[in-house]
C-alpha positions as a Markdown table, in Angstrom:
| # | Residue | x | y | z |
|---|---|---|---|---|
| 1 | Unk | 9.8 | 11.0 | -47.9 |
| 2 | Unk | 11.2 | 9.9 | -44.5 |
| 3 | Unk | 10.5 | 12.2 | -41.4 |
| 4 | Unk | 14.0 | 13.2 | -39.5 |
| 5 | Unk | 15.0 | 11.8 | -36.5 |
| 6 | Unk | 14.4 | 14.5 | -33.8 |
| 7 | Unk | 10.4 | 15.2 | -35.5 |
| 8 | Unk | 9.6 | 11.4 | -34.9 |
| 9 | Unk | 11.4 | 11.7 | -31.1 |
| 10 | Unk | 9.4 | 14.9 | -30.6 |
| 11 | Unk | 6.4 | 12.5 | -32.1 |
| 12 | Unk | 7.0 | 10.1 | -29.7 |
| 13 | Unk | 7.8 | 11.8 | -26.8 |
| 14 | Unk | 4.4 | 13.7 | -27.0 |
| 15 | Unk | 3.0 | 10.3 | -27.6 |
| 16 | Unk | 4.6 | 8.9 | -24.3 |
| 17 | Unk | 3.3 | 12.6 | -22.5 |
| 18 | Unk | -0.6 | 12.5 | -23.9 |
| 19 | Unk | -0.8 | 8.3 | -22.4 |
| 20 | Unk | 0.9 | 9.2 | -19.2 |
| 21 | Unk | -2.0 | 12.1 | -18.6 |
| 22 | Unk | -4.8 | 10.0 | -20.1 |
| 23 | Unk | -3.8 | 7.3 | -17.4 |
| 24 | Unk | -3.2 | 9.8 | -14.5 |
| 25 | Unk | -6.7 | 11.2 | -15.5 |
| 26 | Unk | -8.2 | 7.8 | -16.1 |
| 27 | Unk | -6.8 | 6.7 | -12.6 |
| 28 | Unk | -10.1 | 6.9 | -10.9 |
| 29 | Unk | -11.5 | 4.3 | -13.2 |
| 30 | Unk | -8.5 | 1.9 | -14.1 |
| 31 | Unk | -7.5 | 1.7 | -10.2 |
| 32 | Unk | -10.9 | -0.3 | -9.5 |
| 33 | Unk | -10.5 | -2.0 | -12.5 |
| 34 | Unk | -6.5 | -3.6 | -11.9 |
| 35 | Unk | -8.1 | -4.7 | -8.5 |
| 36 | Unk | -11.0 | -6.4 | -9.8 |
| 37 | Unk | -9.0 | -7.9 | -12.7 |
| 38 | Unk | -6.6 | -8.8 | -9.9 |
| 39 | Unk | -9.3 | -10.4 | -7.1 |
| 40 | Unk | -10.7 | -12.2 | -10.8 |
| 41 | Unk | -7.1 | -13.9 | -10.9 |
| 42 | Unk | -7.1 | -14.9 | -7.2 |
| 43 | Unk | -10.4 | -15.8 | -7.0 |
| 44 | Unk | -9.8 | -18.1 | -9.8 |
| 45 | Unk | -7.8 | -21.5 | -8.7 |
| 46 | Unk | -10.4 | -21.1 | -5.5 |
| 47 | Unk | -13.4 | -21.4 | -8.1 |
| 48 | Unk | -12.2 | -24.4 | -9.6 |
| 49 | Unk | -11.3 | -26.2 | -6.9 |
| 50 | Unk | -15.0 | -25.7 | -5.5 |
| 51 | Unk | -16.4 | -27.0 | -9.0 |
| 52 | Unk | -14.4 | -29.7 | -8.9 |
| 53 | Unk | -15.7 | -31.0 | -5.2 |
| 54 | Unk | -19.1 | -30.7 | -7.6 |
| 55 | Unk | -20.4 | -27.6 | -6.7 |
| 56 | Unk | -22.5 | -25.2 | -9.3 |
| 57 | Unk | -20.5 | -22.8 | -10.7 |
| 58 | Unk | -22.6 | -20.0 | -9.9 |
| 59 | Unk | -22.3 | -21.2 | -6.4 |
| 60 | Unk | -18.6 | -21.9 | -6.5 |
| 61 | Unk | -17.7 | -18.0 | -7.2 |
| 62 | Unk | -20.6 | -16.8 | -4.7 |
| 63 | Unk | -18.8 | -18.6 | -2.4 |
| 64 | Unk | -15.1 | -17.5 | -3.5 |
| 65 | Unk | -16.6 | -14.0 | -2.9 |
| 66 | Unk | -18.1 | -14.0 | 0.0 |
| 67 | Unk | -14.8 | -15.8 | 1.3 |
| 68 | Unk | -12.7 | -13.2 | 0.2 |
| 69 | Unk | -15.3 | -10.5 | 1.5 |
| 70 | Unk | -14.8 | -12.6 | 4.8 |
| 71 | Unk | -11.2 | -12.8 | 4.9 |
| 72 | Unk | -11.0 | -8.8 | 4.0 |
| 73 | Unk | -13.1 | -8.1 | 7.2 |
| 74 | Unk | -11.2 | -10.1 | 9.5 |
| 75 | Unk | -8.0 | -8.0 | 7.8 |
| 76 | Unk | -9.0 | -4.8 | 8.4 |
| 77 | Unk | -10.6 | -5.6 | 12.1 |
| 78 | Unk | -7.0 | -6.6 | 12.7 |
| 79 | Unk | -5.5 | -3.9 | 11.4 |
| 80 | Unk | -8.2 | -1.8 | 13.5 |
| 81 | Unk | -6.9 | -3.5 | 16.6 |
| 82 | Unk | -3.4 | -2.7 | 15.7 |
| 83 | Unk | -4.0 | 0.6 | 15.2 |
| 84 | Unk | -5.9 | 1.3 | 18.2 |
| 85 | Unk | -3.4 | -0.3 | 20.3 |
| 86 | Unk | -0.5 | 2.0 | 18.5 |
| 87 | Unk | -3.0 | 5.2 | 19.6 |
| 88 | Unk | -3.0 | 4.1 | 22.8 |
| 89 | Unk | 1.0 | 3.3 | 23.1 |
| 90 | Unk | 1.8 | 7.1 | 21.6 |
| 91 | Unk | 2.2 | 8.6 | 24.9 |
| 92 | Unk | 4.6 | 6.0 | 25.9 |
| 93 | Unk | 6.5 | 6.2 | 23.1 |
| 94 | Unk | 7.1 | 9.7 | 23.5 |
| 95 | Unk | 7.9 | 9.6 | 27.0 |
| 96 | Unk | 10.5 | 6.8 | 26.2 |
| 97 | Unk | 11.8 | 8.8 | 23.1 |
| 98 | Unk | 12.6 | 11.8 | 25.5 |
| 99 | Unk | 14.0 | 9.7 | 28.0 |
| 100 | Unk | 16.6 | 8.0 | 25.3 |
| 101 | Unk | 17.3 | 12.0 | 24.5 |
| 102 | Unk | 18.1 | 12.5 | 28.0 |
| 103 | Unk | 20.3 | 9.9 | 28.3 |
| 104 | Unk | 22.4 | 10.9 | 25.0 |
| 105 | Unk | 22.6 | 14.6 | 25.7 |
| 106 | Unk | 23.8 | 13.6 | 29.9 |
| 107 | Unk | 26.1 | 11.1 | 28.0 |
| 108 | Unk | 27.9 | 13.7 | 25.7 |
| 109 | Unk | 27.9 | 15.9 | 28.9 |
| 110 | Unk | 30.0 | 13.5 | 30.3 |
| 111 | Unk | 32.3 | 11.3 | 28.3 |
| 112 | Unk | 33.1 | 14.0 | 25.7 |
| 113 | Unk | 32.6 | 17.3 | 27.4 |
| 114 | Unk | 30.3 | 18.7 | 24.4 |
| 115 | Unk | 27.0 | 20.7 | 25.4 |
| 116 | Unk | 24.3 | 21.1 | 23.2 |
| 117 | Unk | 23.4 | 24.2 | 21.9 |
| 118 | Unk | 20.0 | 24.2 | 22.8 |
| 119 | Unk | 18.5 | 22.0 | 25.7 |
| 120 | Unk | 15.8 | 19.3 | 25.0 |
């Protein structure tokens, strides 16, 4: 006996449903997971080139780790930087943002005669 069509799409659409909420619910542990298997990948071609200058292998991924731990550091320092400097430019961007505001609302004033309804 066959099952109709629209019980198997109701099958399957449950099916599609239940894995979607078992992966938003498993996303705390399969997040970590996708990054290691990803770093793993990376990391590889960098391991393998260290074994093949005739270092241990042990050694060669202790090494491809800490040089990844090494270049993450100096990537978030930067970033640090960068966002500092960007905290520190806020006020200026503000003041220049309500200058350019100015500037439109005095040139609608005068080239097309239009005043805005409420002033900035």
């Amino acid at each position: 006996m066959r099952i109709p069509l629209y019980i198997r799409f109701v099958f399957i659409a449950l099916a599609i449903i239940i894995i979607f909420y078992a992966l938003v619910v498993a996303n705390f542990i399969l997040v970590p997971l996708a990054l290691g298997f990803l770093i793993a990948i990376l990391l590889l071609p960098v391991s393998r080139f260290l074994e093949n200058l005739g270092i241990a292998r042990l050694l060669a991924v202790i090494l491809s780790i800490f040089f990844v731990i090494i270049i993450l550091t100096l990537v978030s320092f930067g970033i640090g930087i960068l966002i500092r400097n960007l905290a520190q430019d806020i006020p200026q961007v503000g003041e220049k943002l309500l200058k350019v505001g100015n500037d439109l609302q005095s040139f609608f004033k005068e080239k097309l005669n239009l005043e805005p309804p409420i002033a900035i």
